[in-house]
N, C-alpha and C positions, 0 to 999 in steps of 0.2 A: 341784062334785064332780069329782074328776081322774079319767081316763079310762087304765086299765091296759092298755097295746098290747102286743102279743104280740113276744116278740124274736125271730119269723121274719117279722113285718113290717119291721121294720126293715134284719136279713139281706138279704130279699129283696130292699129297694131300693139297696139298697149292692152286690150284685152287678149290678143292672139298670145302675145307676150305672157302672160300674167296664169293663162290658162296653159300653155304647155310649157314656162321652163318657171315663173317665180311660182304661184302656187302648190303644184310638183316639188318644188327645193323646199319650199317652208313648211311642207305635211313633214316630210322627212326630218327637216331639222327638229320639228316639233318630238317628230315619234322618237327621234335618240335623243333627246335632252330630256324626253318623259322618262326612258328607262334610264339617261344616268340618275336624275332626279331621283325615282324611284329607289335603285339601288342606296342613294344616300341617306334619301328619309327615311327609310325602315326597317332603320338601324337607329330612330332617335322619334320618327313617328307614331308611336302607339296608342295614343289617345284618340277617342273617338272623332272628336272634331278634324284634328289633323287627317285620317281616312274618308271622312267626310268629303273634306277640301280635293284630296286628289279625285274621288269619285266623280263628283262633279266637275271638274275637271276632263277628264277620260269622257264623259258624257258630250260635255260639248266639242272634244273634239271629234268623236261619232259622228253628232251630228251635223256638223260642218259640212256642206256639200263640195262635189268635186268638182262645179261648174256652177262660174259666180256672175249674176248678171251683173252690169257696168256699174250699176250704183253699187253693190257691195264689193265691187273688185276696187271701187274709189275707195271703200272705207278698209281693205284690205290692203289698198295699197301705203296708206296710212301707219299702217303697223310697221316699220319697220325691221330689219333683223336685231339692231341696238335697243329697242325697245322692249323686244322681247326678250330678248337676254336681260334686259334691265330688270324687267317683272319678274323674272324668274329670281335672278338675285335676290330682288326684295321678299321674294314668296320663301327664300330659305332662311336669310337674315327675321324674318319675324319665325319664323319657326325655331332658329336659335335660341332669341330672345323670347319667347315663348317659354321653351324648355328651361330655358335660365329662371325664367320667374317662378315657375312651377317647380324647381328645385330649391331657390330662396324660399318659397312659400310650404315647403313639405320641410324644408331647416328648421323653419320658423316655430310651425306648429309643433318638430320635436322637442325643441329647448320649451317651448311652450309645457309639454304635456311633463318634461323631467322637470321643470319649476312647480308644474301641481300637485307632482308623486312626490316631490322635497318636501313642499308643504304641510302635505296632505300628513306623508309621516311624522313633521315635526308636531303637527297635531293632534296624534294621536298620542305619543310619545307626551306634550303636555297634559292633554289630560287625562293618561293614567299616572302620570305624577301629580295633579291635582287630586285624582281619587282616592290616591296611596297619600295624598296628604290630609282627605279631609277624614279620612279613616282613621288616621294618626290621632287628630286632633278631637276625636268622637270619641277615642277608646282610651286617651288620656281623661279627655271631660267624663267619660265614665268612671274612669278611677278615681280619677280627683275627687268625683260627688262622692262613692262609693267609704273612699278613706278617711272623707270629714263626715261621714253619717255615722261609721263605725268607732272613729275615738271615742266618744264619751263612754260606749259599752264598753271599752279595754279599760278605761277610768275606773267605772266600776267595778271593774275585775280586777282590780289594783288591790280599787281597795278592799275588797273580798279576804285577795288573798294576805294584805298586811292583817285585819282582822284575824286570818286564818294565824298567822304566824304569832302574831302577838299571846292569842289563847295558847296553841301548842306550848308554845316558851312555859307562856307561866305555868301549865300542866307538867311538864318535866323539869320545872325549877322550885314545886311542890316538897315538903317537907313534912316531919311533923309536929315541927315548931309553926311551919307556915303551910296549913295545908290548901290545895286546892278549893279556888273557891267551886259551891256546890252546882253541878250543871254543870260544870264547864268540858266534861265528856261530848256532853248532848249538843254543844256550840260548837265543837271542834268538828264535829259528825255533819253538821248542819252547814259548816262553811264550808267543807270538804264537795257536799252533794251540790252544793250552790256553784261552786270552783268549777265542777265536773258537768254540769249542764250547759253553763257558761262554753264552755269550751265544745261540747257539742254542738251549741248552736253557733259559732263561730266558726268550725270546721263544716256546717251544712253551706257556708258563703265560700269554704275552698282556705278558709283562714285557721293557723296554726300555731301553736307559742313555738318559739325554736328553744332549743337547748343547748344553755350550753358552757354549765359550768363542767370540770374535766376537760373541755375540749381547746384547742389552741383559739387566742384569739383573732380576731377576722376582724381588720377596720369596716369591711362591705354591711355586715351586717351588728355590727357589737359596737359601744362609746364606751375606751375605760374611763371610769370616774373615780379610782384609788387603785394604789398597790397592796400585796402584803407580801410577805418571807415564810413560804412553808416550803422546808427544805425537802420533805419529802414527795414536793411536786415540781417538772419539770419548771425550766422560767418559759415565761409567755403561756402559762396557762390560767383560766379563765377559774377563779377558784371561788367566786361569789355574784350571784346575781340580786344587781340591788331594783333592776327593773327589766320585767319581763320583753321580750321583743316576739313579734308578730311577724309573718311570713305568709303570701298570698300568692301561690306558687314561686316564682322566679321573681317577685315583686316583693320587696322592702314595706310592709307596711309601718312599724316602728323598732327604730335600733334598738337594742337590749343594752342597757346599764350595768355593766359589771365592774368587776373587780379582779386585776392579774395579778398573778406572781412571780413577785422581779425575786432573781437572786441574787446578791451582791457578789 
């Protein structure tokens, strides 16, 4: 004949149970899985949140009491020890993947920040080569305007000086079958002062006649336009000038027309 036990028997020993050996066992297990946990995470735990988590944490298990009436020992009893090992797992596995994202995401922002210092250089590197370009193109458009404003005055200092040379000629090619015609002192005197002012004001702009018969010639700055044979000058020397040339410090304003001596 079976024997009908009362379900506060059973109750009863399942709290007596709960209260002296599984409660007791699972504060314990609790407290060494907190300090191995501990020891693991704070080696990889540094961020505020994650200190956070364990605090609260440690908090409730303080407050946990040591003596659980029946309804919370049912909800205790619930928890199993698989369970909480489960939770624990999951609580380092997101802590992993945590740390893993917060590492992807600190990669991220370096390759990030070395993409805007490349850029950033490459543009600054453009535009001082833009500036060193448009500088170029200001200080040539200066010259340019500069050396078509200036020809017509070397024009007329061309002709100045053929004038000048023509009177001279006929002055010392004067005879006195054929003498000088009268004045022609006075004109030579006159082209002379005209030549020489000329050339002062062309020297106030930095501009300069070059020189350069005696000297060897130079394609850079000289066009020969004939030869001659005077033997008592070396060859390749520059022995007439049939058009004056102009020099603007280091700047070419117009080549000089001369004339070398080849020797055969």
């Amino acid at each position: 004949m079976k024997k009908n036990h009362s379900p506060g028997v059973f109750s009863s020993i399942r709290d007596r149970i709960t209260k002296r050996v599984t409660l007791p066992f699972l504060k314990k297990l609790v407290d060494f899985l907190t300090r191995r946990i501990d020891k693991r995470v704070q080696g990889y735990a540094s961020s505020g949140w994650k200190a956070q988590s364990l605090s609260d944490f440690q908090s409730w298990l303080i407050d946990l009491p040591d003596d659980l009436t029946p309804t919370q020992s049912a909800t205790l009893d619930s928890c199993d020890l698989y369970t909480l090992l489960s939770e624990f797992s999951s609580l380092r596995q997101e802590i992993k993947l945590q740390n893993r994202e917060q590492h992807k995401a600190i990669q991220t922002l370096s390759e990030t920040l070395n993409e805007y210092e490349n850029t950033a250089r490459l543009f600054r590197e453009r535009t001082k080569d833009i500036a060193l370009l448009e500088e170029r193109i200001r200080t040539r458009s200066v010259q340019a305007s500069e050396k078509s404003t200036v020809m017509p005055f070397l024009d007329m200092r061309d002709a100045l000086v053929r004038g000048y040379n023509a009177c001279k000629q006929m002055n010392e090619n004067s005879s006195i079958l054929r003498p000088s015609p009268k004045g022609i002192e006075s004109i030579i005197e006159g082209y002379e002062m005209a030549i020489r002012r000329f050339d002062r004001a062309l020297a106030s702009v930095d501009i300069k006649p070059m020189e350069c018969i005696g000297k060897p010639f130079d394609s850079k700055t000289m066009r020969a336009v004939g030869t001659k044979t005077i033997n008592d000058h070396a060859d390749g020397i520059v022995v007439e000038e049939m058009l004056t040339g102009f020099i603007r410090k280091q700047e070419v304003i117009r080549l000089a027309e001369v004339t070398v001596n080849k020797i055969n």
